[in-house]
MARDO-773839 format. One line per 3 residues: number of its first residue (from 0); for each residue y, z, x negated of N, C-alpha, C. Coordinates in steps of 0.02 Angstrom, whole numbers. Atoms other than C-alpha are relative to their C-alpha. Last residue first. Layout:
! residues N
NUM	Y:Z:X:Y:Z:X:Y:Z:X ~ ...
! end
This chain:
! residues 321
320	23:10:55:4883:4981:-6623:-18:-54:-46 ~ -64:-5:26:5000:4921:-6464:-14:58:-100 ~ -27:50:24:4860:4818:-6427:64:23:-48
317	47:29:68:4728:4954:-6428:54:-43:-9 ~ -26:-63:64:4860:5079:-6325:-50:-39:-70 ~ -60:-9:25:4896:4925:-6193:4:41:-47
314	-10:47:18:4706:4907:-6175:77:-5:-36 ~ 43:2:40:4676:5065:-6137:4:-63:-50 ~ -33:-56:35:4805:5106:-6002:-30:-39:-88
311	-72:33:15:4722:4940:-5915:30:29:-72 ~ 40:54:44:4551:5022:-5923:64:-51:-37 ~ 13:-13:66:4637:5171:-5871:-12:-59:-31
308	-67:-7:16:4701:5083:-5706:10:48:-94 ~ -38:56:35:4547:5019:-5684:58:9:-36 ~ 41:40:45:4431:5163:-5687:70:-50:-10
305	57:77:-26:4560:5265:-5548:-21:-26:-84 ~ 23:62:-20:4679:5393:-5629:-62:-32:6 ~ 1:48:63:4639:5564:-5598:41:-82:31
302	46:59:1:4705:5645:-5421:-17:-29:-72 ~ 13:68:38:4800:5785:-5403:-53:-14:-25 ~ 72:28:37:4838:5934:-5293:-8:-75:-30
299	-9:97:47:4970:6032:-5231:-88:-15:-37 ~ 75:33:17:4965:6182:-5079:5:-74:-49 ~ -3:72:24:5122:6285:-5040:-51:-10:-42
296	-4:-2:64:5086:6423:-4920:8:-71:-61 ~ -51:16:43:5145:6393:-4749:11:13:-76 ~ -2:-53:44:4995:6473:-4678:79:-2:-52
293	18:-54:-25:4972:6350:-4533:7:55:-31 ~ -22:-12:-36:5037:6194:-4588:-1:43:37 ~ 40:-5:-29:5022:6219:-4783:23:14:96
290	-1:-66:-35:5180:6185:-4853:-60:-33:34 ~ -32:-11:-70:5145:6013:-4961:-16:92:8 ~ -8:-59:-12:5104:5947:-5136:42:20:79
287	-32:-44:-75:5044:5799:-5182:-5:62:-4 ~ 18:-87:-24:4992:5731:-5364:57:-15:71 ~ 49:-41:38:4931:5563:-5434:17:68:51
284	-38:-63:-5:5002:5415:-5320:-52:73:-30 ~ 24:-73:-37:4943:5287:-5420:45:53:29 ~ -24:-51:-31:5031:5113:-5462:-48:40:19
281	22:-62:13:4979:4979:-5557:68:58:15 ~ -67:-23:35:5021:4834:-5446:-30:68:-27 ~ -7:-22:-73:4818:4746:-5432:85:18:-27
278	23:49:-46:4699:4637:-5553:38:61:88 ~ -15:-29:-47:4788:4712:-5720:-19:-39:83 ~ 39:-9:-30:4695:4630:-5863:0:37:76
275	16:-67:22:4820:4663:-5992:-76:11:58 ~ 63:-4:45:4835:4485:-6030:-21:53:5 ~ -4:6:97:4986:4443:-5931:-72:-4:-16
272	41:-53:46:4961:4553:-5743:-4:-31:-71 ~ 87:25:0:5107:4453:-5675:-40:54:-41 ~ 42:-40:73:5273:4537:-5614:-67:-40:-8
269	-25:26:47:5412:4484:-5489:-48:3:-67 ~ -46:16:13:5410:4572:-5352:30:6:-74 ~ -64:1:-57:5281:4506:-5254:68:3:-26
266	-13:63:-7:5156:4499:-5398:67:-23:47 ~ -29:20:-58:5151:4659:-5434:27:-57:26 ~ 58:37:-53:5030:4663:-5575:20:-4:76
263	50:39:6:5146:4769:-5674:-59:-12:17 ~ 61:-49:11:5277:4861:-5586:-53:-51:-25 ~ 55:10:-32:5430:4783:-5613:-61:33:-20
260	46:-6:30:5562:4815:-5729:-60:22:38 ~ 57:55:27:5708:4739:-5709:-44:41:-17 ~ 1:-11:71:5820:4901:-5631:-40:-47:-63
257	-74:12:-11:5788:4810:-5466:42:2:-61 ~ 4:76:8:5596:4789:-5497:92:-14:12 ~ 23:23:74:5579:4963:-5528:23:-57:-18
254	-50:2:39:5679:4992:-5352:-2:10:-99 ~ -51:29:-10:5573:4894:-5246:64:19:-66 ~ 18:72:5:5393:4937:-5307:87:-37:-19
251	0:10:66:5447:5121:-5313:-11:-49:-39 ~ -56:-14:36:5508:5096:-5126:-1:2:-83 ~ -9:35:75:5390:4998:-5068:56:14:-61
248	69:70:21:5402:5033:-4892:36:-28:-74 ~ -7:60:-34:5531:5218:-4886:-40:-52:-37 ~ 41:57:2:5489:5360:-4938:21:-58:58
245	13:13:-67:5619:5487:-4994:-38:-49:-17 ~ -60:-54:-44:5640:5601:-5159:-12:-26:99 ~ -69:32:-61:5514:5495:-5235:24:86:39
242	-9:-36:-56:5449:5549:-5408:51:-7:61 ~ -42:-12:-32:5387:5428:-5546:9:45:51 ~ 16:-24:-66:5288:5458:-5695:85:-3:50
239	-48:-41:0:5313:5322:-5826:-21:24:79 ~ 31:-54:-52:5189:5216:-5920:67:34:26 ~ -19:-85:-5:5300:5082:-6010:-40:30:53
236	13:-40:-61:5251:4903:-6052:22:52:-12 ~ 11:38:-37:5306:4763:-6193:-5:42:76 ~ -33:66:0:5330:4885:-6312:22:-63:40
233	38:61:15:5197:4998:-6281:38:-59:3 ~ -72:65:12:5292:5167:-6232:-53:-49:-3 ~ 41:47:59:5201:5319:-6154:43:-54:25
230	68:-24:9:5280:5446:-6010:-33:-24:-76 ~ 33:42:35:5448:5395:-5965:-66:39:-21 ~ -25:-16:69:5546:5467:-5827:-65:-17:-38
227	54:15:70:5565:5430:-5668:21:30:-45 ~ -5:-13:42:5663:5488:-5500:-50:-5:-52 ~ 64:8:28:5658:5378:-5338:42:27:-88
224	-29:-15:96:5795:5386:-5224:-30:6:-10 ~ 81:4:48:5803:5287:-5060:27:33:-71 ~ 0:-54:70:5956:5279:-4927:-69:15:-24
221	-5:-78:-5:5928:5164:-4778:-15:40:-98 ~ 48:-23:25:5980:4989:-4770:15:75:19 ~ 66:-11:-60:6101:4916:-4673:-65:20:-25
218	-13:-22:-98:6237:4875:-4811:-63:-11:26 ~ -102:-18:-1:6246:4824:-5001:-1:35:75 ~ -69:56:-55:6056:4792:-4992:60:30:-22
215	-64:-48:-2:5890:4876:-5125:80:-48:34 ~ -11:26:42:5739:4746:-5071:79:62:-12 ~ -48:-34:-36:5612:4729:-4945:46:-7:-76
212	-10:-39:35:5514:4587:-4967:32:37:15 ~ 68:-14:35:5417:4443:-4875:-2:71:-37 ~ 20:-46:-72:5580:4414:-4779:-81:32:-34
209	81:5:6:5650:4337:-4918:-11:50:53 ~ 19:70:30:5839:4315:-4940:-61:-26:-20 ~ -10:73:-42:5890:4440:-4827:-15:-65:-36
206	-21:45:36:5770:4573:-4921:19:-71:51 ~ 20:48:24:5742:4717:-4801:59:-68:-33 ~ 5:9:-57:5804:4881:-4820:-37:-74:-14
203	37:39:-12:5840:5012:-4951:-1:-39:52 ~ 37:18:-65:5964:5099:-5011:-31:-93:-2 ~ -17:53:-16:6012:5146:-5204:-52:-9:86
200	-36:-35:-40:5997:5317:-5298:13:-56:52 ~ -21:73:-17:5883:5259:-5451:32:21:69 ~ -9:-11:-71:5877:5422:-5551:6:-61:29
197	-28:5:-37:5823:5433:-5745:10:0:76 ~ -1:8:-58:5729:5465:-5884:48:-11:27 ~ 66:-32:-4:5672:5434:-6072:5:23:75
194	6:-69:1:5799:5311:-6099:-58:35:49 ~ -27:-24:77:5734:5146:-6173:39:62:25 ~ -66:-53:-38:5622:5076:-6039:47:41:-55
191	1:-74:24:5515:4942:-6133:68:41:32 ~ -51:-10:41:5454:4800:-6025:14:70:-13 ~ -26:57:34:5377:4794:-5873:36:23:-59
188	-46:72:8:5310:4941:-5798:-6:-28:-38 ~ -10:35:45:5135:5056:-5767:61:-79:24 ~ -7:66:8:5161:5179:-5643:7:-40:-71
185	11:26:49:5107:5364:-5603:-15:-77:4 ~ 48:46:27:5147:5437:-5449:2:-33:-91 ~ -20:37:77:5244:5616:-5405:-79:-78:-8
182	44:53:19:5248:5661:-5224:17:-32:-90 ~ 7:-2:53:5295:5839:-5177:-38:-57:-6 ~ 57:0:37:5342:5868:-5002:2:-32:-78
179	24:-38:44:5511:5932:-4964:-75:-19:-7 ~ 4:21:61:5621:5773:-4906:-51:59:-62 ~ -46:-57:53:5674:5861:-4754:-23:-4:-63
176	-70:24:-38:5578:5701:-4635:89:55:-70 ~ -20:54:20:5415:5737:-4739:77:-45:6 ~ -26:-6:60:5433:5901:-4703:10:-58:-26
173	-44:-42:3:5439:5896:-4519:11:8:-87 ~ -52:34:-28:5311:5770:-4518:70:11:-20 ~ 33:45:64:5184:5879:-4613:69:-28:21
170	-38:-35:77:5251:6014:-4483:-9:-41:-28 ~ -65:-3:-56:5205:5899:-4300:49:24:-61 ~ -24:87:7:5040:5821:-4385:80:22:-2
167	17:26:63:4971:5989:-4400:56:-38:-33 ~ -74:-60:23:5045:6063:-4213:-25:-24:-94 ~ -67:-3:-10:4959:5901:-4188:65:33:1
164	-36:-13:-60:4786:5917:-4261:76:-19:24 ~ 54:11:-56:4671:5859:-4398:40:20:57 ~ -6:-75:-37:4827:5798:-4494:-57:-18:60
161	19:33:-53:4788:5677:-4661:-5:77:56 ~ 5:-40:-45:4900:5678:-4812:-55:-9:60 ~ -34:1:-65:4872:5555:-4943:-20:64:44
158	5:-55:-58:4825:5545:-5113:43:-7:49 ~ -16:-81:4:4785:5404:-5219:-1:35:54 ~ 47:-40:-4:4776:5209:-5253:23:64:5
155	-17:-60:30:4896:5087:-5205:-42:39:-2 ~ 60:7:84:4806:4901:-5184:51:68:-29 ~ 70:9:-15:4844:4944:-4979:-41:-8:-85
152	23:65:-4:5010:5003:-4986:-71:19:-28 ~ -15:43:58:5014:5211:-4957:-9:-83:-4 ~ 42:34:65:5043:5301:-4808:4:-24:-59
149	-36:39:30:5098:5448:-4691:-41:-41:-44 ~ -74:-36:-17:5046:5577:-4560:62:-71:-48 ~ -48:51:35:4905:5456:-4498:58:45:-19
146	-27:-50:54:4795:5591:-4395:34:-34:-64 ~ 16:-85:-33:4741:5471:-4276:11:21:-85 ~ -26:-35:62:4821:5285:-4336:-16:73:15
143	-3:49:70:4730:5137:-4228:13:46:-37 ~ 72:24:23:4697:5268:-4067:7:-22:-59 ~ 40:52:-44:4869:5326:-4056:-47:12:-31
140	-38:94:7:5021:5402:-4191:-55:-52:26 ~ -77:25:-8:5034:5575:-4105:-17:-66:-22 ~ 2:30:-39:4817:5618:-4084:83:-50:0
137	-62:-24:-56:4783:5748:-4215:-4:-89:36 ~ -67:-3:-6:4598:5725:-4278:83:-21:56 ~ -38:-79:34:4452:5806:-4229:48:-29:-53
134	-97:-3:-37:4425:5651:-4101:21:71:-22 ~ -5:15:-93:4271:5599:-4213:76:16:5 ~ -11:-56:-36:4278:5688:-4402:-10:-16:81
131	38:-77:31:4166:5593:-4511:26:48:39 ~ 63:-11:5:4151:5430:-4420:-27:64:-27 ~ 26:7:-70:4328:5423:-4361:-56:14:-13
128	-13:-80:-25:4396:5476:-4551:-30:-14:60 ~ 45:-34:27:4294:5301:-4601:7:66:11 ~ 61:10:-4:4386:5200:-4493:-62:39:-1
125	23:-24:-66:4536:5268:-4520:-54:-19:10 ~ 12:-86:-6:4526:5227:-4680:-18:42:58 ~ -71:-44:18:4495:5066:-4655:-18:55:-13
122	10:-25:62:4344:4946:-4657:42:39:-28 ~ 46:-39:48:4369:4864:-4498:1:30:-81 ~ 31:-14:-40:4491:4777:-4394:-51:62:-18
119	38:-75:40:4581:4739:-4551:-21:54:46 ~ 33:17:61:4692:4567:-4486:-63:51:-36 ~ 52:51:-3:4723:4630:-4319:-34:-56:-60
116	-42:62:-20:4768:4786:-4380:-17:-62:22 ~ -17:80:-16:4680:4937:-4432:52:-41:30 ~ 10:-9:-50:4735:5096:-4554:-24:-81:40
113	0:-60:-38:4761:5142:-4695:-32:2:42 ~ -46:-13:-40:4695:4983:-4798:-28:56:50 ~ 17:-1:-32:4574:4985:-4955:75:15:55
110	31:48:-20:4595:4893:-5093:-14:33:63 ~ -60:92:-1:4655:5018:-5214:-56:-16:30 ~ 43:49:21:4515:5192:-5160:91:-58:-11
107	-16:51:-14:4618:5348:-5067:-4:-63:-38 ~ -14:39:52:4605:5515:-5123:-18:-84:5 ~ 70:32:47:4592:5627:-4989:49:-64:-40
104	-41:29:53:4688:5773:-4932:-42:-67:-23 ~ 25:46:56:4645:5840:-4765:55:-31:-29 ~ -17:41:25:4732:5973:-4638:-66:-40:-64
101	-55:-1:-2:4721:6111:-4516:17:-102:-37 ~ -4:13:-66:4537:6161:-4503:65:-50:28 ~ 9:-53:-71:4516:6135:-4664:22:3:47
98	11:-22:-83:4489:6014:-4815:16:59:28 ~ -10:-59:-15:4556:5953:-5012:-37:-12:90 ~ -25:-28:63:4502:5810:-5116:10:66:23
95	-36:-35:-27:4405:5704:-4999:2:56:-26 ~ -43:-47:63:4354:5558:-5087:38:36:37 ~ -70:-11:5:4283:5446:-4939:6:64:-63
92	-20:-47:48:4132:5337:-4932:53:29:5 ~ -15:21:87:4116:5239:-4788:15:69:-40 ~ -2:-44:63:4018:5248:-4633:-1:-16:-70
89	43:34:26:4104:5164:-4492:-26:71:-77 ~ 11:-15:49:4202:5240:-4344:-58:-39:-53 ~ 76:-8:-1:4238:5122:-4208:-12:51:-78
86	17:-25:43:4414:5064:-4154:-58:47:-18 ~ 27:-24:-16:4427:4953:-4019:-23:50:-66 ~ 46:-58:47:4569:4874:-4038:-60:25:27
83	19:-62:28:4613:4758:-3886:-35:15:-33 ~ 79:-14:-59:4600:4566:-3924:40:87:-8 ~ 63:-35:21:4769:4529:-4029:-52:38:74
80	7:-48:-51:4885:4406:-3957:-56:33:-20 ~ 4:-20:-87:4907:4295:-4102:-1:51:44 ~ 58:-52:-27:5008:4311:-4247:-20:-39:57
77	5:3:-89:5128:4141:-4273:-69:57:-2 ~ 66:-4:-35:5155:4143:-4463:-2:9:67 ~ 8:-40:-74:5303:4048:-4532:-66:19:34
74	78:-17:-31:5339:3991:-4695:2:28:42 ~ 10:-60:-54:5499:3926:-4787:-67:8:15 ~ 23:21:-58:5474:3843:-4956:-5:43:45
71	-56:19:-39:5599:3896:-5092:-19:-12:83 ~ -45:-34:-7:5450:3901:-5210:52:-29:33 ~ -35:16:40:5279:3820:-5168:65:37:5
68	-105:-24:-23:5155:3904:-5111:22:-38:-57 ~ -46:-46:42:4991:3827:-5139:57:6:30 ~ -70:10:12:4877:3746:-4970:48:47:-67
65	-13:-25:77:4694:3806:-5007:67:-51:-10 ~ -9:-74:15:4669:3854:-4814:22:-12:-76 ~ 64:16:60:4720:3664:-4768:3:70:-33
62	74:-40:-1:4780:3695:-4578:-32:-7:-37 ~ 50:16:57:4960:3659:-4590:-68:49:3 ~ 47:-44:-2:5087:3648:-4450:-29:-10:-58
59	50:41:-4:5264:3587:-4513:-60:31:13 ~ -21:32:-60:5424:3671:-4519:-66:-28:25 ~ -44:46:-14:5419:3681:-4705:26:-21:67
56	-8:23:58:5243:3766:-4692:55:-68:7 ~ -58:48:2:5187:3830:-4529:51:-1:-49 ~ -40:-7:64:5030:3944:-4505:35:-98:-6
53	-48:-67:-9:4955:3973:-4331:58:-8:-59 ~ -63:18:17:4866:3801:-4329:49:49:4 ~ -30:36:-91:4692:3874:-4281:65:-10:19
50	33:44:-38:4624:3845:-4457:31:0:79 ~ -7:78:31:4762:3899:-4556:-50:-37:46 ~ -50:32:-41:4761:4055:-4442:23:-33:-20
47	13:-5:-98:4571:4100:-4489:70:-24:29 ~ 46:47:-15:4612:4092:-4670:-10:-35:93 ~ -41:60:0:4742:4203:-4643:-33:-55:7
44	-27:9:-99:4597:4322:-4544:62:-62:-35 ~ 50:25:-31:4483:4286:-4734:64:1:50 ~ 10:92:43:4629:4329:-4843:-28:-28:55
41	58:9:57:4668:4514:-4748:1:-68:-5 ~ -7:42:-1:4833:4562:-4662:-73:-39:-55 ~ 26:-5:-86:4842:4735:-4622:-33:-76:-13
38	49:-41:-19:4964:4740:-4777:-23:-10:84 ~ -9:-42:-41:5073:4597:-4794:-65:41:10 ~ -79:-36:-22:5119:4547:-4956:-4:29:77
35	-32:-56:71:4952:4529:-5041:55:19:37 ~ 27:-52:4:4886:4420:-4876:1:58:-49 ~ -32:-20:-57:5023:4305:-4864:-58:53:-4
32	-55:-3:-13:5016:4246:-5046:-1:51:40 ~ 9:-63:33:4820:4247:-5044:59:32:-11 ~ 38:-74:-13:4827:4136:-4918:15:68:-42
29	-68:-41:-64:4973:4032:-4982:-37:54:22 ~ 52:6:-47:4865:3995:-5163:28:38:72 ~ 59:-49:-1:4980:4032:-5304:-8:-25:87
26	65:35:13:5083:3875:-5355:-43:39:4 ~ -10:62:8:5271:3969:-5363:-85:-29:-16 ~ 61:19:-46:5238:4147:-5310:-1:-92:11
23	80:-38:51:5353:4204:-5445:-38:-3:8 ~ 47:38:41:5486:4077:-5351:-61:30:-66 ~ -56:-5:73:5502:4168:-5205:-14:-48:-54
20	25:4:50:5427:4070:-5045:29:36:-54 ~ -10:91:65:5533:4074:-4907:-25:37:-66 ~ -39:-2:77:5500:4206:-4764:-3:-53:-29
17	-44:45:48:5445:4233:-4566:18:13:-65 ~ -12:-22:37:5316:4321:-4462:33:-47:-53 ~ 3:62:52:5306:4296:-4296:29:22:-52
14	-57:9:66:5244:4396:-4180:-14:-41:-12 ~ -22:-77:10:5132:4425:-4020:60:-4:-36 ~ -10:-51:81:5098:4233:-3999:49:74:16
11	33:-57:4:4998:4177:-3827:24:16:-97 ~ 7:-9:75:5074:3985:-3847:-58:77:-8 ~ 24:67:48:5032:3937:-3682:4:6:-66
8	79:8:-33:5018:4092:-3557:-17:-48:-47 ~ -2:15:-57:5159:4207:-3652:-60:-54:9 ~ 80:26:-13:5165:4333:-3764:13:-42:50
5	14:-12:-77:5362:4354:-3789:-82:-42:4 ~ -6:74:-55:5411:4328:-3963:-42:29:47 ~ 37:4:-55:5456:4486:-4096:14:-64:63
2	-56:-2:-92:5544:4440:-4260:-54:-4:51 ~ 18:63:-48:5437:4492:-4410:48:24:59 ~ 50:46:26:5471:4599:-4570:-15:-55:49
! end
């Protein structure tokens, strides 16, 4: 996603984050562009690096925050040198689905990011696990990600793992790596899917012809399989539960949208929300299932869909009456 640059005394940039415009993001607002596609990355802090000439358009600086993308157009963000983190528990709500000594399950809000960054300093998850548990979780992925075993994008709603310890963190890991936990989500696509399931078997990596995206490659990717199958029709859309075999960034995003049929309201790749009212990518992750790390019994659990993502559902079953 970004080529690393040498902090140094006059520029002071960490990264840089490079891509060219697609054209589905043709006349949408660059902020909101660069903040949908990169998680961590909130509207307001882009904002903030239109004003202190960080963002570079065509080659060119540009500091008007309500600049549109245009398609084809390169873009370049210049991070700065982020202040040390200081990460602070806050008190937010959390949906916590399963607990004990060992492990949490919680159910995870669209709109809210994992973890911070220098864009999403605040209001994370982590955030909010710091305030309810302190330093009772595991410690392997730092201060910014304590008990982080794995995530979801930021407008994904659902369940996630979370390890209060490190012999915790150390199995979760361990399964996640041997492909045995149990993730099935529920997605609303594009268009009508016409057999009732299938396998998408294709590696992943990033998109050389957009850096903004990742994208199924011919070479240098890593192996991704994602198994669906159809759920409810609507002519125009398809519900369909999917199940990843491996996780890799965006994988049910990436390889819906490969097979044409984008996740609707994914703007990135390739999809608008239409008329159905979709204001995010509808995607839930509904059920997990893992070996317990201490008892090794196997533990699943699921999540409703979220208000919106019915409300959506709802709409597509009045239209398609």
């Amino acid at each position: 996603m970004a080529d690393k640059a040498a902090a140094g005394e006059k520029g002071k940039t960490a990264e840089v984050l490079e891509c060219v415009i697609p054209s589905e993001m043709d006349g949408i607002r660059l902020d909101k562009v660069l903040s949908e596609t990169y998680d961590g990355l909130s509207r307001s802090y882009i904002q903030k690096l239109f004003e202190q000439g960080c963002i570079e358009v065509g080659g060119e600086v540009c500091t008007e925050k309500k600049t549109g993308a245009s398609a084809g157009q390169p873009v370049r963000v210049l991070l700065p040198e982020p202040a040390r983190l200081n990460v602070e528990g806050e008190n937010i709500p959390l949906d916590i689905v399963y607990e004990d000594e060992a492990v949490l399950v919680v159910n995870k809000p669209a709109g809210m990011v994992v973890h911070p960054a220098p864009g999403s300093p605040s209001g994370t998850l982590v955030n909010a696990l710091i305030y309810r548990y302190g330093d009772q979780l595991s410690s392997i992925n730092g201060v910014l990600r304590p008990g982080i075993v794995h995530r979801i994008d930021k407008d994904t709603s659902g369940l996630l793992m979370v390890a209060r310890d490190d012999q915790a963190h150390e199995s979760l890991s361990r399964q996640l790596a041997a492909h045995t936990i149990t993730r099935r989500y529920r997605a609303i696509v594009c268009d009508n899917i016409r057999e009732d399931s299938g396998t998408i078997d294709r590696p992943i990596g990033r998109d050389p012809r957009n850096r903004l995206r990742n994208a199924v490659t011919a070479g240098g990717g890593k192996r991704a399989v994602t198994h669906y199958r159809v759920l409810e029709r609507f002519g125009r859309y398809t519900l369909v539960e999917a199940v990843l075999e491996t996780g890799r960034t965006h994988q049910i995003r990436v390889h819906m949208a490969y097979i044409h049929h984008p996740l609707l309201g994914d703007s990135l790749y390739g999809s608008s929300a239409g008329s159905t009212g979709a204001r995010r990518q509808m995607l839930h992750a509904g059920i997990l299932g893992f070996k317990h790390p201490r008892t090794s019994a196997y533990l699943e659990f699921e999540a409703p869909l979220p208000e919106d993502f019915e409300t959506v559902l709802e709409r597509l079953r009045t239209g398609r009456r």
